[in-house]
C-alpha positions, 0 to 999 in steps of 0.5 A: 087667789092671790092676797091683793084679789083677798083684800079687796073682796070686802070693799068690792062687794060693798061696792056692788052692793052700793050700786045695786048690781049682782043682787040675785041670791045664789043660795035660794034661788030667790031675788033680795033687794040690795039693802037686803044683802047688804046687810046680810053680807054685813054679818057674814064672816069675811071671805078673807078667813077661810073658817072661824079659828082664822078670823079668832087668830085676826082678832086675837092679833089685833086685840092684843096690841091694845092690851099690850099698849095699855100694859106699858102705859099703865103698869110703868106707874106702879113700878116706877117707884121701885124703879127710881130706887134702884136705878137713881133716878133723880126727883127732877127726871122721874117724869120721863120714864113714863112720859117718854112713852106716850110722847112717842106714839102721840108724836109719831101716830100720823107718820106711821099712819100713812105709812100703812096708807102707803105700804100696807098694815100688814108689814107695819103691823107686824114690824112695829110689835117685834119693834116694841119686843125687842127694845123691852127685852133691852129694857130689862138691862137698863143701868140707868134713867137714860138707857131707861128712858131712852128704851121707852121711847124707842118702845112708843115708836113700835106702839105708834106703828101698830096702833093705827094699823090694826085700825087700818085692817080691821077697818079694811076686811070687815063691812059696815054692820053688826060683825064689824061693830063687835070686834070694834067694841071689843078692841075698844073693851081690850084697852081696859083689861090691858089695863088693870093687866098692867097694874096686876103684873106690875104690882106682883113684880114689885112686891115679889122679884126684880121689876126687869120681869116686868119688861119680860112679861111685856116682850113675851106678850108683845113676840106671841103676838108679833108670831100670831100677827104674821101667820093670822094677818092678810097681807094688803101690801100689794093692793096699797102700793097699787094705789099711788099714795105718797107721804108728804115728808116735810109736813111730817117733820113739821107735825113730828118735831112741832109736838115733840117740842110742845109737849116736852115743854109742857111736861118739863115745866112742872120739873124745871128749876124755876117752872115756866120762868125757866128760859127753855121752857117757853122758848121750845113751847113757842117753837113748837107752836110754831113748826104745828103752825108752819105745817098748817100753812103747808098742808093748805098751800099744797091743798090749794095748789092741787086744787088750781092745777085740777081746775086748770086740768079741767079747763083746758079739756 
């Protein structure tokens, strides 16, 4: 069986449920309505996992890019005063090592999105989490704060890849019902132990050796589940790049750059020499606004436009 015919075998099975055909109980002999096994296929384990250990591996994959996500969030702001010590970091820009991180994946999280919309989960997934190992392992000989915030930033972009499209695959394999509600909790519970993860490692590598170890947790973590990602995960390559979905290239540099700039603005008005009144500060914020709004009015021009070409469409049939 091929891996477009696996991917498909949840939602097609939905469908059939939804419409009511193919509802006769194989295993029993007997009829059962078509809610009935709707919900009795909603607490099966997927057909994609050949056994348990398969769908534990899955959920293993998945469930740490969360921990993972929340290591770099929350443990940089334990090391990052042992941080500044070693490396010089003026008062100005300390800021930015941890920043530089999260506006990375708050800026990049739509365009990477779709991306998995158009090619699959399965690759992004993968590609992002041995993008996030390699610019920790290159971290971790950091001479300065640029290299340094330079580093985390390029660390967001692999985060931004794989967050949505664990999203995207658990969302896609498991029906809608009690198995799917429980490994979508415990992703969402993962987030807090990825958290205090963070601030446990982060505070023996600060009490106790040099804060590159905490770079190297970090990686080791991130290759272990690059490796388990490729060998556990389905791939639904093929199965998304039959569906013909494109990416809307300049509304993406639009939403991109726009929240790039106003978030930047944001967070630098607090460390800029005369605050709000310094000139680049509301300049970046207004062209910011301006770029988001700018890509509103393209997405509902394009939306509009595609609504009168379907409408003439019809018409003339």
């Amino acid at each position: 069986m091929d891996a477009s015919a696996i991917s498909r075998q949840p939602m097609q099975g939905l469908e059939k449920d939804i419409h009511g055909k193919d509802i006769a109980k194989k295993e029993t002999g007997n009829e059962e309505s078509a809610q009935a096994r709707i919900e009795r296929l909603s607490r099966e384990r997927p057909q994609v996992f050949p056994s348990v250990w398969a769908e534990i591996s899955f959920i293993f994959s998945i469930v740490m890019s969360m921990i993972i996500t929340e290591f770099f969030v929350s443990g940089f702001t334990v090391i990052l005063p042992t941080l500044i010590q070693d490396l010089q970091i003026p008062q100005s820009s300390s800021v930015w090592p941890a920043t530089a991180f999260s506006l990375a994946i708050a800026s990049s999280l739509l365009f990477f999105g779709r991306l998995g919309d158009m090619y699959g989960g399965f690759p992004l997934y993968v590609a992002g989490m041995t993008w996030l190992t390699f610019w920790s392992i290159v971290a971790v000989f950091s001479i300065g704060p640029l290299t340094l915030d330079f580093c985390r930033a390029l660390q967001g972009l692999g985060a931004a890849a794989y967050l949505p499209n664990g999203v995207l695959l658990m969302g896609s394999i498991y029906r809608p019902g009690p198995r799917k509600n429980l490994v979508f909790s415990v992703y969402g519970a993962c987030g807090v132990v990825g958290f205090f993860v963070g601030i446990f490692f982060a505070g023996v590598v600060g009490q106790y050796t040099r804060w590159g170890w905490y770079f190297w947790i970090g990686a080791f973590m991130a290759a272990m589940t690059a490796v388990s990602s490729f060998i556990s995960i389905p791939s639904d390559s093929a199965v998304r790049r039959k569906n013909g979905i494109r990416m809307d290239w300049l509304g993406s540099a639009l939403i991109t750059s726009g929240l790039v700039l106003t978030v930047y603005a944001i967070t630098d008005s607090s460390h800029s020499p005369h605050g709000w009144k310094t000139p680049y500060i509301p300049t970046l914020l207004v062209l910011g606004c301006l770029l988001i709004g700018q890509q509103c009015m393209w997405r509902a021009g394009s939306r509009s436009c595609r609504f009168s070409h379907s409408t003439s469409s019809l018409s003339k049939a």
